[in-house]
N, C-alpha and C positions, 0 to 999 in steps of 0.2 A: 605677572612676571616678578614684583617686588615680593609677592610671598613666596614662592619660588627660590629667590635668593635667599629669602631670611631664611626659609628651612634649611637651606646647606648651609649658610652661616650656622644657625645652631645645632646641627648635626658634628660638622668640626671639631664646634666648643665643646661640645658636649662628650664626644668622643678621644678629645685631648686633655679634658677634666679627666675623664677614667683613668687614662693612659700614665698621665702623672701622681693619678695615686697608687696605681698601681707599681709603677715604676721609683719610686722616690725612694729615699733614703735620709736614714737618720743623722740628723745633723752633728757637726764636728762639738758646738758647744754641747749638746748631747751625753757623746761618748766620753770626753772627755772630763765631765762631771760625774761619771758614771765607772769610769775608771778611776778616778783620786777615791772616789765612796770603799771600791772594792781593794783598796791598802789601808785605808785610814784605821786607827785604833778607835772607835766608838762601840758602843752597845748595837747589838745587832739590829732591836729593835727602829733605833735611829736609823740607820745604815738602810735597813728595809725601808722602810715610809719615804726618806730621802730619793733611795732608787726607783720606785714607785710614781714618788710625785715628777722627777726629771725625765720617767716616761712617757708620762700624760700630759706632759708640756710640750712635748717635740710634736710639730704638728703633724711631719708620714706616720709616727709610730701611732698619735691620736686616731687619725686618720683610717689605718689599716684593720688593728685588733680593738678588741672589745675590752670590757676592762677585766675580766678574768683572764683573758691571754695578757694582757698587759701583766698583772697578778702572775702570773706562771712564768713571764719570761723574766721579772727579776727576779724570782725565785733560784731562774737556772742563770741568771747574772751571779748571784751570791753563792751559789752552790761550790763545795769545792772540787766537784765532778769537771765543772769547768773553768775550771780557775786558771789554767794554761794559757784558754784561749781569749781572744781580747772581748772587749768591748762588742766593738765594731761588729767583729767577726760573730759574734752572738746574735746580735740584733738582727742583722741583716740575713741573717741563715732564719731566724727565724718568721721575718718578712718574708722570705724569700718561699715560703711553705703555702 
């Protein structure tokens, strides 16, 4: 009976582990780092590596892509194809794939 329970106890965890990575989003400190980088007057250089590293710090964004997708979505962070549209809205369209 006691293993019984433990397996639906970890059937749950395990299933609500996915759930939240699946489901998460990028955090406010995040984007909001991420939009001061995409105004600021620096070398682009800087600006890339910057956007870069404040991806791979956010644990959904760690979480979800690899670091070549991470590598391509600030690419389209910096791009000025999307330069319109925010942060946020990037990110998460791109999780969202």
């Amino acid at each position: 009976m006691k293993s019984v329970f433990a397996f639906v106890i970890f059937v749950l965890a395990s299933t609500s582990a996915l759930a939240s990575n699946k489901y998460c989003t990028v955090s406010k400190k995040t984007v909001s780092k991420i939009e001061q980088l995409r105004i600021i007057d620096l070398p682009y250089r800087t600006i890339e590596v910057q956007t870069v590293e404040a991806l791979v710090t956010d644990k959904c964004v760690k979480s979800r892509l690899s670091n070549e997708e991470i590598y391509t979505l600030s690419q389209m962070l910096l791009s000025h194809e999307y330069s319109q549209d925010s942060a946020d809205q990037i990110i998460n369209e791109f999780l969202a794939q």
